[in-house]
N, C-alpha and C positions, 0 to 999 in steps of 0.2 A: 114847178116843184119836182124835185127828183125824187124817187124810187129806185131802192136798192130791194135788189132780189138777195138776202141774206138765208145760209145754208145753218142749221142749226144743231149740232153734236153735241148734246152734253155727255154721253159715255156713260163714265161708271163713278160708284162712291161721292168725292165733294163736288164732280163735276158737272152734277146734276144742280147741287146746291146753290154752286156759283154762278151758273148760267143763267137762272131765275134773276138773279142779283142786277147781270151785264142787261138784259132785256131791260130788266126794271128802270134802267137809269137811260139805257138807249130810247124808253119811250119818251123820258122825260127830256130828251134831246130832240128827238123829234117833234114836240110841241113848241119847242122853244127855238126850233130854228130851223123847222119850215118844211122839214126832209120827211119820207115815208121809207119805213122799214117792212118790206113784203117777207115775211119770215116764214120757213119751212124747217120741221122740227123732226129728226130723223131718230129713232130710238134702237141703233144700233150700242153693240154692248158687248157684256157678257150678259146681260140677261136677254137679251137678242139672242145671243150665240146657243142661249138653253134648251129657247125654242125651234131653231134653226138648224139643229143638225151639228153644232159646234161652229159656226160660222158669224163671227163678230160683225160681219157687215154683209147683204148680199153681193152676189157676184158681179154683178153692173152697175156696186156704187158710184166708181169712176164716173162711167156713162152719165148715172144719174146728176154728179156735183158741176159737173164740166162749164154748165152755161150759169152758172149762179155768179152775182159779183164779186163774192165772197164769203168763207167760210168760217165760222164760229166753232170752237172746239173747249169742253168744259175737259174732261180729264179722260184718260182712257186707262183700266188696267183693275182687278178684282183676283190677284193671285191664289187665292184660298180656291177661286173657281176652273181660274185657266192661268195657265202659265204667260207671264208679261212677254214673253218675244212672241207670243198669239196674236193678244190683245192690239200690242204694236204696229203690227202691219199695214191694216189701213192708214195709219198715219203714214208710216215711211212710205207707200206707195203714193199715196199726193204728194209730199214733201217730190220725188221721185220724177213721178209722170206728169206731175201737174208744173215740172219744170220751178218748183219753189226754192230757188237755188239760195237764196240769203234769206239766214234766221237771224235776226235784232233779237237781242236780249237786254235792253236797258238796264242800268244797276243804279241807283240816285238814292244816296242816303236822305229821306224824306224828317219833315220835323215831326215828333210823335216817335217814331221808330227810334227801337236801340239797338246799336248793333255793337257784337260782342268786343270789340278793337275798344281799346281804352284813346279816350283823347281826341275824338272822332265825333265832329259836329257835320249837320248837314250844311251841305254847300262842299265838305269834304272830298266826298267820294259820288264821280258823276262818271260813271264810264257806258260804251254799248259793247258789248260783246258780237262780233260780226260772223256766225259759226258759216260756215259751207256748208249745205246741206242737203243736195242733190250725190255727192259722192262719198269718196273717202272710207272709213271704217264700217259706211252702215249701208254697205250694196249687195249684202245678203249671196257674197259670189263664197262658194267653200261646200262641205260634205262634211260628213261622218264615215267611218271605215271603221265596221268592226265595232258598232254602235254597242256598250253595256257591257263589252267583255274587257278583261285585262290588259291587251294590248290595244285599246280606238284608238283611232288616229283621227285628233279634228283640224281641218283646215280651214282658216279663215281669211278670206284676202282683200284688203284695200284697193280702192282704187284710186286712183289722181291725175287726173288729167290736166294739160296744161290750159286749157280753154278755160276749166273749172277752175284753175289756180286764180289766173289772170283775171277773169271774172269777176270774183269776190274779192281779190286786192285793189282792183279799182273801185267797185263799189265801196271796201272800204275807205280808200282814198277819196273820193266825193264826199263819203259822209262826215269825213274829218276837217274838210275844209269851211261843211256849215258849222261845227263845236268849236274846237280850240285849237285844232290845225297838228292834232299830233296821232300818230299810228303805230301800235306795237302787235305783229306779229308774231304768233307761237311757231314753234320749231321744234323739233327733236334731229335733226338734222347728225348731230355726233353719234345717232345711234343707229338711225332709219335713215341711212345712206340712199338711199334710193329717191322712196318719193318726198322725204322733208329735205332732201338736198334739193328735189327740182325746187318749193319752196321756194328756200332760201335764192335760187338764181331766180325765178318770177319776180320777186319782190324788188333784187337787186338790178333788173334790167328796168323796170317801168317806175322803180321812184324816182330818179330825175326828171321827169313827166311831172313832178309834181312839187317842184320847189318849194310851197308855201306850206308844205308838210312835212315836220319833224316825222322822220320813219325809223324803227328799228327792230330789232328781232331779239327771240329772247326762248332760250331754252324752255318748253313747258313747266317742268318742274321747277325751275329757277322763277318763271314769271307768277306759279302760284304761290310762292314763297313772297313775292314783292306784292301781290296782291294783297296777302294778310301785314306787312312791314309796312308798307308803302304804299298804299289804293292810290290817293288823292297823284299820285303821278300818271296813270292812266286816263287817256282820254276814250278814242276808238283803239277797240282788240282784236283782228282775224285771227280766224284761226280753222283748222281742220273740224270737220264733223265732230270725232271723238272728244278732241280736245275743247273742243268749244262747246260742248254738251258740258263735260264738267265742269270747266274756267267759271264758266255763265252760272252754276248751281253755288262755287262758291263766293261768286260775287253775290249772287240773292241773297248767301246767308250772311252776308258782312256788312249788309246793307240794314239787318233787322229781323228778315222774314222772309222765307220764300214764296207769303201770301200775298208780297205788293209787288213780287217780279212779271212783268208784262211780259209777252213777244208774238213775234211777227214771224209766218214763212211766207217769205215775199215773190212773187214773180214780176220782178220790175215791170219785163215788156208785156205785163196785161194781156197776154194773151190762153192764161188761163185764170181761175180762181187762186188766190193766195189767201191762206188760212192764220188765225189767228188763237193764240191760245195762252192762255196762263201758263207759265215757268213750272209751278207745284206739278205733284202727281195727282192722284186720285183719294187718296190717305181713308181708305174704305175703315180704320177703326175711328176715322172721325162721322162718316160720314152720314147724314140724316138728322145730325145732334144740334142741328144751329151754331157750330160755332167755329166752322170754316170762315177764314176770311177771305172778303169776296173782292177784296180790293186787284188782286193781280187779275183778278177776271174781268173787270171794269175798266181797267186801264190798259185791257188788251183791245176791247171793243174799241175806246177812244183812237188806240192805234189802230184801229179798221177803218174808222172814219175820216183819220188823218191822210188814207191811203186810198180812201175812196174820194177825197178831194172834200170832206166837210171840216177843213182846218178849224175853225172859228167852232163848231159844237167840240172838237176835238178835245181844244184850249178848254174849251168851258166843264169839261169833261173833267179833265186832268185839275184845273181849278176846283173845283166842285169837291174832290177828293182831298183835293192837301188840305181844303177847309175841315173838311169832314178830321183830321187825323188833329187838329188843335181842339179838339172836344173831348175829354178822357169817357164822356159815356157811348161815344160812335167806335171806341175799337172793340177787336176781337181778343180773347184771352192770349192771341200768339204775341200782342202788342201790350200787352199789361191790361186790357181795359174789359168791360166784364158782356160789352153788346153782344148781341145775334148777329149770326150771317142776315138774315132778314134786316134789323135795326138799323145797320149799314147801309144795306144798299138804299133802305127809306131816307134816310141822311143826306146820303150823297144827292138820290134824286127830287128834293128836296131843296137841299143849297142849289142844285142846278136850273130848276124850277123857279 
């Protein structure tokens, strides 16, 4: 029987709510297929940070996450408390040092969900969003000068390196070969001569590497424009930190909801923890009220377990939930339907059961 040492962050606002949710249905996976979840529950925060000194997470979180198999993450962020680039950190620093270089953001118009594109059934719109997510826009390298007077000056600077380019375009390229064999690349390349130009030569040196893959590239702004005209043409998406941070939010919303958007920060070579979390934020004016949906949270554990090698709970996982969404008294009011974040997660663990 295996045993998974799982790292437990619910944070702040719904992601407390939704984590309750992901356990609930992870135990019912675990009776049902054999596996043992050793779980540690860490109550870092903003309400952690009240007590703390202002400090969201102790100074040796790192230390502390480093030997776990993997990392569970409910939402981070309480702005009325602490400013979100605070709250942040600890994530971007795993994301970071724990080498979690590819974020998955699946977008799959599910049956139950409506999403706002007229004409749009599911089976429609089936993409992953492949973001980079060790470099790029979010390496925290820049200053203030002159911080609150008339003339600041702020400096913010990207990174890119071609290791990290190449990296994530192959991994996107594998991933494309298990789906439908096609790859579209973001780019800003006409404007950001520099690092979207190395891009564009990465992409154009190693796709021949990969004949059995439709590849191509596509102005940011142009490809979110085809995202809302034209989804169902996208399969797999790379793209930069920034830009795959937002591509990925408005694929959740065109899909329904950004309460059924899963994902993954992955460190392929295993040899740290790779953390998993719901898409959504924290939505602290929802939060407490039962009536977050906990579905993206569910479907991010399932992708923990797909990643920790328990395909077959994974499956049943993911099954368990599309069932749950053909019930109009198992959704959440973000779905039309009038259940509890609790009633859900009963549902699902449940059908899974």
């Amino acid at each position: 029987m295996s045993d998974y040492r799982i790292a437990f962050y619910p944070g702040d606002g719904i992601g407390v709510d939704v984590t309750v949710e992901a356990r609930k249905v992870l135990r019912a996976a675990e009776k049902r297929f054999g596996f043992t979840v050793s779980a540690v529950e860490f109550p870092w925060g903003c309400a952690y940070a009240a007590e703390n000194g202002g400090q969201v997470a102790p100074p040796d979180f790192l230390e502390t996450l480093k030997d776990f198999d993997a990392i569970f993450l409910g939402a981070v962020g309480m702005p009325e408390l602490m400013p979100d680039h605070v709250t942040l950190i600890p994530l971007i620093r795993m994301r970071q040092e724990f080498e979690q270089y590819v974020c998955l953001r699946p977008a799959t118009l599910l049956p139950g969900a409506r999403t706002p594109l007229a004409d749009k059934k599911p089976g429609d719109i089936d993409m992953v969003v492949v973001r980079e997510n060790s470099e790029g826009e979010y390496t925290m390298m820049g200053g203030n000068f002159k911080q609150n007077m008339p003339d600041e000056v702020s400096i913010q600077t990207s990174i890119h390196t071609r290791k990290g380019v190449e990296r994530i375009l192959r991994y996107g390229f594998e991933l494309a070969r298990t789906r439908r064999g096609k790859l579209a690349m973001a780019t800003k390349s006409n404007a950001l001569n520099y690092a979207m130009v190395m891009w564009d030569n990465v992409l154009a040196e190693i796709a021949p590497e990969y004949p059995d893959v439709e590849s191509a590239k596509f102005h940011v702004d142009a490809l979110s424009m085809h995202f809302v005209r034209c989804p169902e043409r996208f399969d797999v998406v790379v793209a930069s930190n920034l830009f795959g941070d937002i591509l990925s939010d408005l694929a959740g919303a065109l899909v329904g909801s950004l309460g059924l958007a899963p994902s993954a920060n992955i460190n392929p070579e295993h040899t740290f923890p790779s953390l998993f979390e719901p898409v959504h934020g924290s939505a602290p004016d929802i939060a407490g009220q039962g009536i977050a949906n906990p579905i993206a949270a569910i479907r991010s554990a399932a992708m923990m377990m797909d990643f920790l090698g328990e395909t077959d709970a994974a499956n049943a996982m993911e099954k368990a939930m599309l069932a749950s969404l053909g019930d109009d008294g198992s959704m959440t009011p973000d779905l039309g339907g009038t259940a509890t974040t609790s009633e859900v997660g009963d549902r699902i663990a449940e059908l899974l059961g």
